[in-house]
TILO-905853 format. One record per atom (N, C-alpha, C): residue in one letter; x, z, y. Coordinates in steps of 0.001 Angstrom, whole numbers, plus 500000, padded with zeros to 6 digits. Layout:
! TILO-905853
AXZY ...
! end
This chain:
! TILO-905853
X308153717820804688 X308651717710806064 X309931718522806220 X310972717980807078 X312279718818807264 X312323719456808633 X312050720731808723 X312371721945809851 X313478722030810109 X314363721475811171 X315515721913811755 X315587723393811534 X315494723723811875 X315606725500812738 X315504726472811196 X315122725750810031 X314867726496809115 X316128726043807945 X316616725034808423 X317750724482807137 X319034725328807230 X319623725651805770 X320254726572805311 X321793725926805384 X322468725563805727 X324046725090805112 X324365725649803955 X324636724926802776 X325190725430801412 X326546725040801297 X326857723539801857 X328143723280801221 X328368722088802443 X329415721876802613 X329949720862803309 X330531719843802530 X329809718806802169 X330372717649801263 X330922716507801970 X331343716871803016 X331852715635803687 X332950715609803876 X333862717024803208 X335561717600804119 X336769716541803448 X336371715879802380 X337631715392801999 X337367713545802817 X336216713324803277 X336109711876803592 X336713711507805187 X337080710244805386 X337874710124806352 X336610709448807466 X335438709003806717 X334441708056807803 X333680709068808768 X333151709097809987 X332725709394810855 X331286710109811172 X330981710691809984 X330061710896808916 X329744712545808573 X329032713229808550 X328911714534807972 X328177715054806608 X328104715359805893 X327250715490804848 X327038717083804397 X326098717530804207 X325684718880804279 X324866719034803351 X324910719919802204 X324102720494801418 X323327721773801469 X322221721951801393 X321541722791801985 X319954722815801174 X319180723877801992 X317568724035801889 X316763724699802398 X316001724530802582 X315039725543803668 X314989726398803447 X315065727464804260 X314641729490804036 X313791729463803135 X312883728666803349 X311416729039802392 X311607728241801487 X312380727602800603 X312243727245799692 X313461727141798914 X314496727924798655 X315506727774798384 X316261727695797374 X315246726925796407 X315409726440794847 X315425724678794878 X315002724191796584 X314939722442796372 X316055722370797392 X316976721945796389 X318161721255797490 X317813719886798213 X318797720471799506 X318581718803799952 X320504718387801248 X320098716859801025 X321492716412800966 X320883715587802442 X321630716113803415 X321433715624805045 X322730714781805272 X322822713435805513 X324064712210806255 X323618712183807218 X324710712390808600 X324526712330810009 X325542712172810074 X325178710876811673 X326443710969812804 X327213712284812780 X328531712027813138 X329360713040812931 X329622713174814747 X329803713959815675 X330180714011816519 X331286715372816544 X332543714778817647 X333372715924817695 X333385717513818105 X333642718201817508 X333662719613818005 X331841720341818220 X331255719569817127 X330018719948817049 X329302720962816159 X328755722327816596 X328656723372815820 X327234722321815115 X327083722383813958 X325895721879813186 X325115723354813246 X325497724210813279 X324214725510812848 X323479725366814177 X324343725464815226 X323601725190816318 X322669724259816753 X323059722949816029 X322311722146816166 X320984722013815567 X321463722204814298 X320071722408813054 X319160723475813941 X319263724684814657 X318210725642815217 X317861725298816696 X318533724389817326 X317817723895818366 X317397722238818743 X316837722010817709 X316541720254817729 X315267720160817601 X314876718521817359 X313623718003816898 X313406716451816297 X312949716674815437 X312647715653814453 X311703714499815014 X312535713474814882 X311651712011815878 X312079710811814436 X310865709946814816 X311125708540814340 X311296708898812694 X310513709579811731 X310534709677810641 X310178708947809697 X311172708322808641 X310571707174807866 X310777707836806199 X310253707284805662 X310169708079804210 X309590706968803539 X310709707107802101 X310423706443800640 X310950707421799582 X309987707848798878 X309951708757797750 X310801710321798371 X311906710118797937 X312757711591798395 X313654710816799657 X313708709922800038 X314823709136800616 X314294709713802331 X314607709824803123 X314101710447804550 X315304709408805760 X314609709229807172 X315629708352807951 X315041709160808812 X315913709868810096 X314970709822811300 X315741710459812129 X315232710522813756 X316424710677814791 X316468712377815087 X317640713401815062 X317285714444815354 X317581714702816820 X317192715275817357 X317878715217818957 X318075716666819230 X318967717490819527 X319292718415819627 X319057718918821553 X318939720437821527 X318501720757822867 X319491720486824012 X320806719635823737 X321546719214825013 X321091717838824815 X320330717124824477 X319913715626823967 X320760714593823716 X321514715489822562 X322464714695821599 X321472713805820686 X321823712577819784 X320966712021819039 X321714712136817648 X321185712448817179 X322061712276815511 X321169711545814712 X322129710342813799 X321224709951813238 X321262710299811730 X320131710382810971 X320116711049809483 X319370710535808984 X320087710937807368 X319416710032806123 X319557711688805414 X318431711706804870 X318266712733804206 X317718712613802673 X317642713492801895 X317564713348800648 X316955714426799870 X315282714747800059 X314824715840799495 X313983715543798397 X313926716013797817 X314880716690796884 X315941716138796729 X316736716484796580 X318623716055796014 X318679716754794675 X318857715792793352 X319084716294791832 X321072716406792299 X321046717050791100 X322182717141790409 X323237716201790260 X322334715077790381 X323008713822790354 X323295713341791310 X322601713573791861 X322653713085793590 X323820713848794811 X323862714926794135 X325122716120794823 X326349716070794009 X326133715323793002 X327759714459792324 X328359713462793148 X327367712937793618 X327252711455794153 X328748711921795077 X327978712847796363 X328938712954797259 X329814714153797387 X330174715263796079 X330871715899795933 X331896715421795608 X333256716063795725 X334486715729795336 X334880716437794006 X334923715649793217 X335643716665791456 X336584715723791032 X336784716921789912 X338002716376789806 X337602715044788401 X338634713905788897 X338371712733787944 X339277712280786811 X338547711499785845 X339442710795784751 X338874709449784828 X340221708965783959 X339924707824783781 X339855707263782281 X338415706636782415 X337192706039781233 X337234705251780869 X337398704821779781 X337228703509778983 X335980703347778118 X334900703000778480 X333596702147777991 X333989701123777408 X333527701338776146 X333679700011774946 X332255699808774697 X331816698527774185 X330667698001774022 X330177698619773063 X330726699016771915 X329827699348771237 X329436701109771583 X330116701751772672 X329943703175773462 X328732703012774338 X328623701647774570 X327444701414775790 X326241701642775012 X326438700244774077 X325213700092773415 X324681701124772383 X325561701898771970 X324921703110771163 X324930704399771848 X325385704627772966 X325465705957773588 X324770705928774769 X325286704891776078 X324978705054776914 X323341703988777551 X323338703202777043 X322140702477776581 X320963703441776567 X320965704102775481 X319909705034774897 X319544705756776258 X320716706432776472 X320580707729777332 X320189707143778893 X320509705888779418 X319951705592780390 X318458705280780580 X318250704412779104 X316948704085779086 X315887705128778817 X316226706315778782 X315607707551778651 X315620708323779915 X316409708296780588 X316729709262781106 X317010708622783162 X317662707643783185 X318047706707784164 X316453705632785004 X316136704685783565 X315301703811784516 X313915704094783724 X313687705095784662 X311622705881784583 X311612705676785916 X310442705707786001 X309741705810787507 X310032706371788272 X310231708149787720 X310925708910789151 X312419708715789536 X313086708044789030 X314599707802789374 X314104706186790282 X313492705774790171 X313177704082790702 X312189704240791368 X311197704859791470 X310455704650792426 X310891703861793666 X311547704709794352 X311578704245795922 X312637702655795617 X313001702560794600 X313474701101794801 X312145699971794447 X311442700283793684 X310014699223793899 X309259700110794849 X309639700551795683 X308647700409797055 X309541699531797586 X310692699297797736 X310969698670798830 X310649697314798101 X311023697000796726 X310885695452796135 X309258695309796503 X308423696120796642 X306920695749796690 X306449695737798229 X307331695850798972 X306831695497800277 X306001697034800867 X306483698116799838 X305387699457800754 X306182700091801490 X307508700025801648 X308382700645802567 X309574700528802722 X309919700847804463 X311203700126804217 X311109698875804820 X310252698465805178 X310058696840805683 X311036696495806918 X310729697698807958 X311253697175808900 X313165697319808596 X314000697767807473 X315493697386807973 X315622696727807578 X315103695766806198 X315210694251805585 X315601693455806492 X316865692990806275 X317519691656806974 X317166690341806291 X316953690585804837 X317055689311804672 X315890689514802815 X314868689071802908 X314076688876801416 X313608687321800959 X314154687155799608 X313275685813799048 X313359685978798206 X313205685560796873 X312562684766795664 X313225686373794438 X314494686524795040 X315846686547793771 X316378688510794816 X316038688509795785 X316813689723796358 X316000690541797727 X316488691534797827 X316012692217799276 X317790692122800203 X317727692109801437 X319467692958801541 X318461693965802821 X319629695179802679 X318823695940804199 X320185696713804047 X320084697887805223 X321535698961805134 X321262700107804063 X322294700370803664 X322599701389802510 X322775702560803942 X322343703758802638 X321710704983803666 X323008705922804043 X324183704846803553 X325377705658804557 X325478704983805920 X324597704347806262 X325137703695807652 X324254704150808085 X324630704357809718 X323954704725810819 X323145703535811871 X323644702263811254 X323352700799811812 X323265701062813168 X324780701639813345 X325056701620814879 X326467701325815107 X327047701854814705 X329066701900813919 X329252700617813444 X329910699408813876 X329670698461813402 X331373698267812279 X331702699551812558 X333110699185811734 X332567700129810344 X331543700823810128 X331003701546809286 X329791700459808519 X329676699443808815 X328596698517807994 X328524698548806968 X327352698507806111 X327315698566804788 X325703698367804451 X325353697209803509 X324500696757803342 X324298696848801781 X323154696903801220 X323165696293800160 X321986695481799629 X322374694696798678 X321180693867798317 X320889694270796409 X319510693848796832 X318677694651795606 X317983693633794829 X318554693307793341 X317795692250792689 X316373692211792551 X315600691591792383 X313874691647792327 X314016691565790391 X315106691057790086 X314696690941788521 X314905692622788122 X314137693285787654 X314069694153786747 X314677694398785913 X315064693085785170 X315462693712783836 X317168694083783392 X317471693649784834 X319001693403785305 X319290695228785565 X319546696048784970 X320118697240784684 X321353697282785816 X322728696726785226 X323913697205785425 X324608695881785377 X325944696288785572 X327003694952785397 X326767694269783404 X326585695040782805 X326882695303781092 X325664694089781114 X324827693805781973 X323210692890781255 X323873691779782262 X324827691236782819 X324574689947784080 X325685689327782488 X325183688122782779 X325926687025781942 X326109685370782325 X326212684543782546 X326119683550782411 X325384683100783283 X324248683114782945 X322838682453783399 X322163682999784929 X323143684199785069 X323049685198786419 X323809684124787444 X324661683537786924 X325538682641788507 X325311682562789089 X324190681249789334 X323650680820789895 X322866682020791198 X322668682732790804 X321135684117791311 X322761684923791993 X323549684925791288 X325683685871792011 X325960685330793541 X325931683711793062 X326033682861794299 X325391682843795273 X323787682780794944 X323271682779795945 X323396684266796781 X323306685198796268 X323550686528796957 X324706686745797750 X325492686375797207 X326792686112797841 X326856685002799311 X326123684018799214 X326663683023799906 X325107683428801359 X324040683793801002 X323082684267801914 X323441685204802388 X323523686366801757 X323494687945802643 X325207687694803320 X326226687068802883 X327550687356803876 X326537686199805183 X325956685359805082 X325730684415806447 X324552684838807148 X323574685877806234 X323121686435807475 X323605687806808062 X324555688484807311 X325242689919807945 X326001689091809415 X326857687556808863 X327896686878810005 X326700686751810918 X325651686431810674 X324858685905811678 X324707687455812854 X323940688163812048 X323722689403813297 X324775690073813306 X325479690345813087 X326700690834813894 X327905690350813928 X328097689029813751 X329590688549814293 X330529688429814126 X330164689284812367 X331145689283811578 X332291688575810875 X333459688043810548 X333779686688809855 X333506686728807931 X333644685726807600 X333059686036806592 X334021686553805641 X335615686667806014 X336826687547805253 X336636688615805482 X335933689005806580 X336078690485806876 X334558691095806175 X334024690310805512 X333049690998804354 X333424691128802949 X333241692613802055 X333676692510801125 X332329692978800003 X332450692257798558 X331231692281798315 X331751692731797017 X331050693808796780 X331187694275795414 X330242694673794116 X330255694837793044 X329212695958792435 X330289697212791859 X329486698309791638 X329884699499790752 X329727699605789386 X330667700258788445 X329969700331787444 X330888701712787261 X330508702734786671 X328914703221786384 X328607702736788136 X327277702540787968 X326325702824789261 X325543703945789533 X324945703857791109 X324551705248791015 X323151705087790843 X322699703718790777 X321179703722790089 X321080702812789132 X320595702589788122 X320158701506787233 X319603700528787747 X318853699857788629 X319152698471788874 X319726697713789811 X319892696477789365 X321357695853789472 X321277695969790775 X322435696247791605 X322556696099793308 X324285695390793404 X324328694748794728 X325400694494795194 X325496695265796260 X327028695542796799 X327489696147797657 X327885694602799107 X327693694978800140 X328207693892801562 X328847695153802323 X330214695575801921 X330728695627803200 X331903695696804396 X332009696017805413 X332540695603806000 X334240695827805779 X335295694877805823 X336721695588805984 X336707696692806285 X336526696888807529 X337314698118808505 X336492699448807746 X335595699354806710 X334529700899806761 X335780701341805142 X336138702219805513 X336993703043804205 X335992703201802849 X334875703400802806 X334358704015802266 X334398703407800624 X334556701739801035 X334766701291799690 X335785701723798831 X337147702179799487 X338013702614798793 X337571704248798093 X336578705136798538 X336386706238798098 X336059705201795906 X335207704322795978 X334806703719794771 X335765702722793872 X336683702893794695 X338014701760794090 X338292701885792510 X337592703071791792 X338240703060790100 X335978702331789991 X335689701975790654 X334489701392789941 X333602700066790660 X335242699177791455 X335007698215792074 X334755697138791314 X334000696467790885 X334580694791790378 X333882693973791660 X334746692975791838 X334888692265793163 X333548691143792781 X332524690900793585 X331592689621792879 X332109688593792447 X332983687752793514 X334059687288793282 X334065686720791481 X335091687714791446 X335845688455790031 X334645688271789067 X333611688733789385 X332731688427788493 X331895687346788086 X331526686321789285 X331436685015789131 X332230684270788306 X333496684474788759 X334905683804788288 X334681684376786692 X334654685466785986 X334677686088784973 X333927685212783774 X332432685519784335 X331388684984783727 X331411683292783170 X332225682584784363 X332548680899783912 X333395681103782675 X334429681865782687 X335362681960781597 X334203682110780017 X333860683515780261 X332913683536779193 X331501683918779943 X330391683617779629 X329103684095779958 X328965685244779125 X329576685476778469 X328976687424777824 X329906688068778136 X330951687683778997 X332016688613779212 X331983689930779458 X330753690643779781 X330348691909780520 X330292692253779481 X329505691764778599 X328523692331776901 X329608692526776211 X330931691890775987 X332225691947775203 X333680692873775552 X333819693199777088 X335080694126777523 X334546695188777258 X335644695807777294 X336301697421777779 X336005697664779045 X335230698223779670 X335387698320781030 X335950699655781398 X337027699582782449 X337466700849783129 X337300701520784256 X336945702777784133 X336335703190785628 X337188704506785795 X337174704813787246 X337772706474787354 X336261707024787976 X335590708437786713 X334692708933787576 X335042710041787782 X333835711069787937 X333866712726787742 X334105712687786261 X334981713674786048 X334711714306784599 X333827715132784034 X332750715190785091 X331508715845784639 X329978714861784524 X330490713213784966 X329588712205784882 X329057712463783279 X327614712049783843 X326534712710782405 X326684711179781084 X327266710148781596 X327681709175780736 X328863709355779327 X329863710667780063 X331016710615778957 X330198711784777927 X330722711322777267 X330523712766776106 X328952713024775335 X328654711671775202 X327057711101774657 X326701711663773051 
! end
């Protein structure tokens, strides 16, 4: 459970981002060996210490470490938060700022270095859990916009699904065995398309969106091992924070007709941290 009145501020990970957004690293008095990583509405000229010691915790939803819920502070401000307890190491990369290079992944670097080390280390249970709760229907039900055969879509836990220029969705393959960009080939099209051509017409549907002003991407590296697409909106910056690890679906549909192993055969280039646990295998 998360105690307002008891959370510590460690770090402010939100100072270099331009979205509307706060991010705070921190941990409870009493426990101050489990970090944890708090996303909230950002409001102006707002002391957070103050807030954190005079609030209360409403509407709490929980999958594995993943936390959603409304805090309301004693002038009955509402903030909304996605929280993250425990927060690894990995997870406080995620939204720290370091300093970056730029990577060149060759196939045979994947398959003998980074391969190994994911499948060891990346896709176990405790890194995935909370993504087969949501593929299994135990949680999480109610932000699902859209589930059938091949995908889930619901909001990614930077949105406040209130900010409609901040949208951001993502959809989550049901196939398993679909890792990363490095495993989609060929035979994925079909399963590209449909993701593509459903989740932009039901995002247009509930909010009004046009369908240029949706942009759909994947990451590579990603920040979890299985396969996800990105939905989102023009106006939200945030995609550009990922711009050295965009490939456009698009681009990748288009790719795959050329060759179906095209993923299995490039160089791929990314800008990460230079402390990402992928280089230097």
């Amino acid at each position: 459970m998360f105690i307002p009145n008891k959370f510590i501020i460690q770090e402010d990970l939100s100072i270099s981002r331009k979205k509307q957004i706060k991010i705070f690293l921190g941990f409870l008095k009493d426990n101050p060996d489990e970090k944890i990583i708090l996303i909230l509405s950002s409001k102006e000229d707002e002391n957070y210490n103050t807030v954190f010691c005079n609030s209360t915790v409403n509407n709490l939803i929980e999958n594995d470490k993943y936390y959603n819920f409304t805090l309301i502070s004693s002038n009955k401000a509402e903030f909304l938060v996605n929280m993250i307890k425990p927060a690894s190491e990995k997870d406080i990369q995620k939204y720290r700022s370091f300093n970056k290079i730029n990577f060149i992944e060759t196939p045979d670097y994947y398959l003998n270095k980074v391969l190994p080390y994911i499948e060891k280390y990346e896709c176990i249970p405790d890194k995935l859990d909370w993504i087969n709760n949501i593929l299994e229907g135990k949680k999480e039900n109610e932000k699902i916009i859209l589930s059938n055969d091949d995908f889930v879509l619901l909001p990614d836990i930077v949105w406040d699904c209130i900010n409609i220029n901040e949208l951001y969705y993502l959809a989550i393959s049901k196939d398993k065995s679909i890792k990363s960009l490095r495993d989609i080939s060929g035979k994925h099209i079909p399963i590209l398309q449909k993701i593509q051509k459903e989740g932009i017409a039901v995002i247009k549907d509930k909010h009004g969106i046009p369908q240029d002003r949706i942009i759909t991407f994947v990451h590579y590296y990603p920040s979890f091992y299985h396969f996800h697409i990105h939905f989102v909106y023009l106006e939200n910056d945030i995609y550009e924070s990922g711009t050295g690890r965009n490939h456009y679906l698009s681009t990748i549909i288009n790719n795959l007709k050329l060759d179906s192993e095209y993923y299995k055969k490039m160089d791929l280039e990314m800008i990460i941290p230079e402390s990402h646990s992928n280089i230097n295998l």
